[in-house]
C-alpha positions as CSV (number, residue, x, y, z in Angstrom):
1,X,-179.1,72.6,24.2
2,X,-178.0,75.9,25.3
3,X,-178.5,77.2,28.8
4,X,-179.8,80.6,28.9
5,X,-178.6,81.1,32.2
6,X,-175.1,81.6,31.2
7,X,-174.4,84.1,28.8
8,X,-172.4,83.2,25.8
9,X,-168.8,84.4,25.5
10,X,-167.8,86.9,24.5
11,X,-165.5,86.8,21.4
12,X,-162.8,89.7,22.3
13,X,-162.6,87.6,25.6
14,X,-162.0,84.3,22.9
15,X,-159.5,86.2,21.3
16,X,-157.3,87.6,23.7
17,X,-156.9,83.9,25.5
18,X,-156.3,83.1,21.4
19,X,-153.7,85.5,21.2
20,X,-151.9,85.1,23.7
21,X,-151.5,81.2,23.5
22,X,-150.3,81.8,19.7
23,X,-147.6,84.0,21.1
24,X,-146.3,81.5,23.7
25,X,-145.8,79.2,20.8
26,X,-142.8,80.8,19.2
27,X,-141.4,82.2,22.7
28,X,-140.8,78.0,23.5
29,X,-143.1,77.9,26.4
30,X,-144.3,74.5,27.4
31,X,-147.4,73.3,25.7
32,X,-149.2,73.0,28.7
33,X,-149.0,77.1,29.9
34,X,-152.0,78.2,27.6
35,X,-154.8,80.4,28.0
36,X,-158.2,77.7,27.7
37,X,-160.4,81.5,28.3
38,X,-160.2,84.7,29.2
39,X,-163.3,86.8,31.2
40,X,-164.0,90.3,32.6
41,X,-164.3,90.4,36.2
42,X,-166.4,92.4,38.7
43,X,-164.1,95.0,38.5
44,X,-164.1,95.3,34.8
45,X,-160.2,93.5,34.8
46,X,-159.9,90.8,32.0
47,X,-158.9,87.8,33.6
48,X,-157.5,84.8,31.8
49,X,-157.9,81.0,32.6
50,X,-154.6,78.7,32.2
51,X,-154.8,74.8,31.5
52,X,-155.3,72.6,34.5
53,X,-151.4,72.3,35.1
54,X,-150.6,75.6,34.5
55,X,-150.0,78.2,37.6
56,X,-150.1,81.7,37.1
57,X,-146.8,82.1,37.9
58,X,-145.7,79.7,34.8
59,X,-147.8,82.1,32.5
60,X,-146.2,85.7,34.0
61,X,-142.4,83.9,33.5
62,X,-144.0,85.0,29.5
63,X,-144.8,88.4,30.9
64,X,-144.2,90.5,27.8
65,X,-145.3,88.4,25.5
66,X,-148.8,88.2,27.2
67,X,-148.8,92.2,27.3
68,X,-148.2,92.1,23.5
69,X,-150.3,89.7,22.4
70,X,-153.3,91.2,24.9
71,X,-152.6,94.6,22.9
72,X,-152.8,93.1,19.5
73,X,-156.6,92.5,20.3
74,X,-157.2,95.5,23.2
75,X,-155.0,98.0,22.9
76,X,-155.7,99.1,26.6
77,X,-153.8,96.4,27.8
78,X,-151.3,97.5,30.2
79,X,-150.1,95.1,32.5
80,X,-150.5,91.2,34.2
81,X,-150.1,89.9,37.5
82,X,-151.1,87.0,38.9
83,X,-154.3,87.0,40.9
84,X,-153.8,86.4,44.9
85,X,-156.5,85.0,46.9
């Protein structure tokens, strides 16, 4: 059963948390710093969910490689940081 109330994703947003876990892969990062989704925010900023016992600061250690691979499916992808509460 589907619940209308949440809309379905979105599959660039799929594709981008995709890509960017496929290019940690080859760059050795540990298995558990991947991307499980990836969302636009209020602001219009994509924002990208790691695993459980993943921190932002493990992904942005991969900094580059998360700019490429976000650009191989949005080209306006210009930068990451980590978001500060």
């Amino acid at each position: 059963m589907r619940d209308e109330s949440v809309p379905p994703p979105n599959k660039m947003y799929q594709d981008i948390a995709s890509a960017i876990s496929r290019e940690l892969f080859p760059q050795q990062a540990p298995a558990h710093i991947r991307m499980l989704d990836a969302r636009s925010n209020a602001n219009g900023m994509i924002t990208a969910l790691t695993r459980q016992n993943a921190t932002a600061e493990m992904a942005l250690r991969y900094h580059d490689s998360v700019i490429t691979a976000g650009r191989t499916v949005k080209n306006s992808v210009i930068d990451v940081e980590e978001n500060v509460l």
